[in-house]
N, C-alpha and C positions, 0 to 999 in steps of 0.2 A: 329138405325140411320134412318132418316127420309130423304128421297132424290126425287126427280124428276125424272120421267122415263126419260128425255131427258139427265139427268146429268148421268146415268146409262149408254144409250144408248152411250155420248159422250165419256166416259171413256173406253168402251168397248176396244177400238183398244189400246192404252197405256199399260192397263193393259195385253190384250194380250200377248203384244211388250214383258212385263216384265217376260211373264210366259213361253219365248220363250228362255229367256234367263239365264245360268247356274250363281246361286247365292248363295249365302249362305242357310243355312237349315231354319234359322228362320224367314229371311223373305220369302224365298218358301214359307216356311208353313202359316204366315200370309195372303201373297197375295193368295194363295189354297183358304185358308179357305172365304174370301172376293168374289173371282169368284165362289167357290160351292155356295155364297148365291146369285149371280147376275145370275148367268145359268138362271135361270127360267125365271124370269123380260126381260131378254134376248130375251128369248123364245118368249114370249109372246108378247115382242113388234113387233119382225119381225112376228109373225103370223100374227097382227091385221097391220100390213102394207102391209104383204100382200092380207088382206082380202081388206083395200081401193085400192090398184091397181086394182084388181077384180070389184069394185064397179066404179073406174071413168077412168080404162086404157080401152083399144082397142084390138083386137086381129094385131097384127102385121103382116105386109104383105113384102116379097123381091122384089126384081125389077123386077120381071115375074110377082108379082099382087098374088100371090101363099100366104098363112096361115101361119108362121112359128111355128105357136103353143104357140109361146109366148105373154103376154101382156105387153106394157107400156102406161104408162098414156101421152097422147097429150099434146101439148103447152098450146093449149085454157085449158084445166081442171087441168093443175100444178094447177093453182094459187086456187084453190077449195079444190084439193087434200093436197095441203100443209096446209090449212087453218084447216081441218079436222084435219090431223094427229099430226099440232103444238098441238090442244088443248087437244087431246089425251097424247102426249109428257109431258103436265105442270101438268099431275097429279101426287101426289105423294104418294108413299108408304113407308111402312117399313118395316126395314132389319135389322135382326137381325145381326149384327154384329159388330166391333170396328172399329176405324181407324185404318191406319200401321201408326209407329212412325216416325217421321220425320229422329228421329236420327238412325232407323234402314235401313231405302233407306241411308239417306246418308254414310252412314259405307258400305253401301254392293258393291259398284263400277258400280253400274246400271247406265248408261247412257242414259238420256231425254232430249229431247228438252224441252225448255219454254212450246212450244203449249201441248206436255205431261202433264208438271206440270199443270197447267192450268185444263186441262180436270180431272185430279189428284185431284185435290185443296180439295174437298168433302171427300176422302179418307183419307188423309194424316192428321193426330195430331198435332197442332204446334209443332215449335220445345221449348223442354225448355229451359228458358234460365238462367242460373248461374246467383244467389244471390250475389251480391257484399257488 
């Protein structure tokens, strides 16, 4: 399956949602096996985001002027820093894996928002639909 880090990255939280939530065996197991192949792509995006924080944030300071040890990236360099990590976001890789079926989420009592589906949409097999 051939996907977009960003569509990776935006599914992240969804499918989290789902794997938080006690369901049946076989789609557990479908959705396991889809996040065991996304972990890494995962990984890898938050590391290379946080390597451009490092590259356009600022050492962060409290109201004494004092270091906090943290970085974030300023208002003037969002608009630089986003521009980098969009085009980072649009490339795509693949993954070995299938979609879940449509008719397996809908039988198992999972409950999603729209904006879920949506981030879903890559994942998920049409539904099939009955020969008349």
């Amino acid at each position: 399956m051939k996907l977009l880090l960003k569509d990776i990255k935006t599914a992240e939280t969804a499918l989290s949602k789902i794997m938080m939530t006690p369901i049946e065996f076989k789609l557990s197991y479908r959705i396991s096996r889809v996040m065991n192949k996304l972990v890494s792509e995962i990984k890898e995006i938050e590391d290379y985001r946080l390597k451009m924080v490092e590259k356009f944030g600022e050492k962060e300071k409290d109201k004494d002027g004092k270091e906090t040890g943290r970085l974030s990236v300023p208002p003037e360099k969002y608009e630089d820093f986003n521009k980098e990590f969009t085009v980072y976001l649009d490339g795509e890789v693949e993954i070995d894996t299938h979609p879940i079926s449509y008719e397996l989420l809908e039988n198992s009592g999972v409950k999603l928002s729209p904006a879920d589906l949506i981030t879903l949409e890559k994942f998920i097999a049409e539904p099939v639909v009955p020969k008349q």
